[in-house]
LUMMAR-339672 format. One line per field, with one value per residue (C-alpha): x, y, z. Coordinates in nm, 3 decimals, padded with zeros to 5 digits, m for minus. Each point is the difference from the previous one (the first is absolute). Layout:
<keses>
x	X:...
y	Y:...
z	Z:...
</keses>
This chain:
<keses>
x	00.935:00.087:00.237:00.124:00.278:00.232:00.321:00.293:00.311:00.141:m00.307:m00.259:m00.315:m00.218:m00.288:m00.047:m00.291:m00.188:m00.293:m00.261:m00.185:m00.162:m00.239:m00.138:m00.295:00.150:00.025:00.291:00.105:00.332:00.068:00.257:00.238:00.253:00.284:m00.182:00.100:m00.325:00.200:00.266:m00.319:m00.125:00.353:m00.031:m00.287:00.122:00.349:00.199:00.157:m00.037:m00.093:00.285:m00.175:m00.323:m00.186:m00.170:m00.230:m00.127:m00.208:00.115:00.360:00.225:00.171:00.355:00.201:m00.240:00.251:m00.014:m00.197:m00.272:00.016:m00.048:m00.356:m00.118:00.040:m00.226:m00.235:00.036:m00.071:00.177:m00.088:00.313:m00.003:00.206:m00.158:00.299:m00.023:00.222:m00.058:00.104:m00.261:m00.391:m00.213:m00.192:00.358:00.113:m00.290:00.020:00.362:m00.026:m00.168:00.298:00.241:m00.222:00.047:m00.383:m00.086:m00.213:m00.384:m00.050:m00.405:00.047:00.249:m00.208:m00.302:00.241:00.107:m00.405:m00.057:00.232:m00.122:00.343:m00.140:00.127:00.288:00.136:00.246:00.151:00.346:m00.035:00.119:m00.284:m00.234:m00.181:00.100:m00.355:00.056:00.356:m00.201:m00.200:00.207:00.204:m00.316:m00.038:00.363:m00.016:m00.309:00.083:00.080:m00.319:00.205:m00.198:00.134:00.024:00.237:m00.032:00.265:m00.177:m00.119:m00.196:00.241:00.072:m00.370:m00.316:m00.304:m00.206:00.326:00.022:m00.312:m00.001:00.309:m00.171:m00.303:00.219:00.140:m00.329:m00.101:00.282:m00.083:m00.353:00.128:00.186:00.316:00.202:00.092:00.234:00.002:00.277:m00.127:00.037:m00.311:m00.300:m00.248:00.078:m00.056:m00.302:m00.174:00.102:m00.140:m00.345:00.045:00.175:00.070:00.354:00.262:00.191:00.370:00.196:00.419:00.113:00.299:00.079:m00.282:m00.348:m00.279:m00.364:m00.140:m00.350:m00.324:00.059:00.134
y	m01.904:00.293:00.274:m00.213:00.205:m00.165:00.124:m00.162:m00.046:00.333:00.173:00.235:m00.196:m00.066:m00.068:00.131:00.029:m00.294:m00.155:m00.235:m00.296:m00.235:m00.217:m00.298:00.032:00.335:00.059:00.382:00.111:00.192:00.216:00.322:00.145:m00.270:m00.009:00.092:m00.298:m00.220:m00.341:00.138:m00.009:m00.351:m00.148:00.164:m00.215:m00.340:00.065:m00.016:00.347:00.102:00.319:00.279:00.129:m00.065:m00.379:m00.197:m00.328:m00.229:m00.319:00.078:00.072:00.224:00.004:00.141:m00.242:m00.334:m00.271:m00.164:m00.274:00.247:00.237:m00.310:m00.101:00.371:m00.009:m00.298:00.152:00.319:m00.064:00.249:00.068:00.206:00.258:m00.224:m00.384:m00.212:m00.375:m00.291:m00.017:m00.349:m00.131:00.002:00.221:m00.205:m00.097:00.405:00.042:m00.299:00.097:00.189:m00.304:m00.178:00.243:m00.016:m00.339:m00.121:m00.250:00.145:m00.098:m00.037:00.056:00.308:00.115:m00.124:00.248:00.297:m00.022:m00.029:00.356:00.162:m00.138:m00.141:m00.426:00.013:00.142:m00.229:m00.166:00.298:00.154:00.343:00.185:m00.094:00.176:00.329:00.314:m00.059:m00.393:00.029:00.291:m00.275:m00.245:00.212:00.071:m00.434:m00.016:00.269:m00.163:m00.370:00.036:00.130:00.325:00.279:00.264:00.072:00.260:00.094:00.240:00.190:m00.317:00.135:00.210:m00.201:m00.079:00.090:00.159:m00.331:m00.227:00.261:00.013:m00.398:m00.025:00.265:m00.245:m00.330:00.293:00.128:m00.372:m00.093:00.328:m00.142:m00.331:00.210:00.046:00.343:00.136:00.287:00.137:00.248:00.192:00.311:m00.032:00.217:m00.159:m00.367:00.132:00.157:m00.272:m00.273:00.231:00.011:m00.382:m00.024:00.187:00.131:00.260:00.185:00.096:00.249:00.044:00.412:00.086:m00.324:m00.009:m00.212:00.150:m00.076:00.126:00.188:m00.146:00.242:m00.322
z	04.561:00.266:m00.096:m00.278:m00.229:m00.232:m00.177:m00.207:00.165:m00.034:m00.116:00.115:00.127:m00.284:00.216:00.351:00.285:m00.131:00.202:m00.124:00.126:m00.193:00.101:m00.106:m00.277:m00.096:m00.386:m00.006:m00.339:00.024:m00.272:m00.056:m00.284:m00.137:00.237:00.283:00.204:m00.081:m00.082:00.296:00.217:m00.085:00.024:00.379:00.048:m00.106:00.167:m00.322:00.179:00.332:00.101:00.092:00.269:00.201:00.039:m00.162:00.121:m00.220:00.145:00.391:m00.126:m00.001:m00.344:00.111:00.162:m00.157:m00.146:m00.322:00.117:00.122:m00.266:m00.277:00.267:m00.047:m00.398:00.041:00.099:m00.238:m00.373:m00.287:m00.294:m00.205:m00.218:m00.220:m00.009:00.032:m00.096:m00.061:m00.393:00.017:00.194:m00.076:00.123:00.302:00.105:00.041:00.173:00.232:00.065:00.374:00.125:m00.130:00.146:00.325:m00.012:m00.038:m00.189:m00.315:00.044:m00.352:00.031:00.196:m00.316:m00.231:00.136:00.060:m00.408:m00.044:00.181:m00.142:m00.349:m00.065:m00.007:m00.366:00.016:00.281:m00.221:m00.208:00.047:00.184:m00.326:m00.225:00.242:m00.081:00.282:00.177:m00.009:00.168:00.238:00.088:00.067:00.224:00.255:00.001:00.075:00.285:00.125:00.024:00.358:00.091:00.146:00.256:m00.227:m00.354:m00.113:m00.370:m00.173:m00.351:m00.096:m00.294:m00.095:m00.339:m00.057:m00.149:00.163:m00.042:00.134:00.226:00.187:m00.073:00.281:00.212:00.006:00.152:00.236:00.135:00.014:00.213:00.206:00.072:00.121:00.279:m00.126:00.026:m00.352:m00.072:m00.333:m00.134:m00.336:m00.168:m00.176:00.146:m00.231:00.123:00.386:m00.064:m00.213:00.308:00.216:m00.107:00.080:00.318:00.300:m00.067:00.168:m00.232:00.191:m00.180:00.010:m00.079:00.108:00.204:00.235:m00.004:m00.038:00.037:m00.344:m00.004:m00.152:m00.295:m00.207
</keses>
């Protein structure tokens, strides 16, 4: 991102002056006030908007201007976890997860499934309906779904921001073990406590938005 800002049609930029690079093997935390533009900022990133003013290049490309066809390749290779875990509720939980391959168009390796529902302690579950999961089980199950496609770049929005502190550090362990195998993880959290305890484990930036710019935060965490 260069000189990124971003504003509603019609509205004062909500974010503005926004560089950042991430490379590969980096593990940021953003964090800031709610409504600071931290979800705003992660949609940036997986072009679900595009930025107002300034570039930004994900992969060799330039975001503005990419077609549908190219945008769909570069959410390939960018996994999301939402703030709210959306499933099918008709379909079993291995099948939710197994659904980008499917949209994709992959064919499902059902040993490589059957391992992903294993590390994310979910081998039981496979067959149950998303809604008789517990918060941290459907948490779960959204970080297999929005790493099925083996992505460069995981983008997670507050995703403990319905759980526990044991869930929670539970999904910060699959995070910082994705991390170690090299791939780029961005985490967006309010919650000081959860940045500092992942800290002590991996080597972690900690951005900060106030007052619509990006700021590298201090070690004062």
């Amino acid at each position: 991102m260069q000189d990124v800002g971003f504003g509603y049609h019609g509205g004062a930029e909500l974010l503005s002056n926004m560089t950042l690079s991430l490379q590969p093997g980096m593990f940021h935390f953003l964090t800031g006030p709610s409504g600071s533009g931290k979800t705003t900022l992660l949609r940036l990133l997986y072009a679900d908007l595009l930025p107002t003013s300034g570039q930004i290049h994900a992969f060799g490309h330039d975001l503005v201007g990419m077609g549908r066809d190219d945008i769909a390749a570069l959410r390939r290779r960018v996994g999301v976890v939402h703030q709210d875990t959306q499933f099918l509720d008709h379909l079993p939980v291995a099948e939710n997860i197994a659904l980008p391959l499917n949209v994709a168009g992959r064919e499902v390796d059902m040993p490589a499934l059957r391992d992903l529902l294993g590390w994310v302690q979910l081998s039981q579950l496979a067959r149950a309906l998303p809604p008789e999961l517990s918060g941290g089980e459907r948490q779960r199950a959204a970080l297999a779904r929005a790493v099925i496609l083996s992505p460069d770049l995981i983008l997670a929005d507050e995703p403990t921001g319905n759980l526990d502190w044991d869930m929670s550090m539970r999904l910060m362990q699959l995070l910082i073990e994705l991390n170690k195998s090299g791939k780029s993880v961005v985490v967006a959290t309010h919650d000081l406590n959860l940045i500092r305890a992942t800290k002590a484990q991996v080597a972690a930036r900690v951005l900060r938005i106030a007052g619509g710019s990006l700021q590298l935060a201090g070690a004062d965490l």
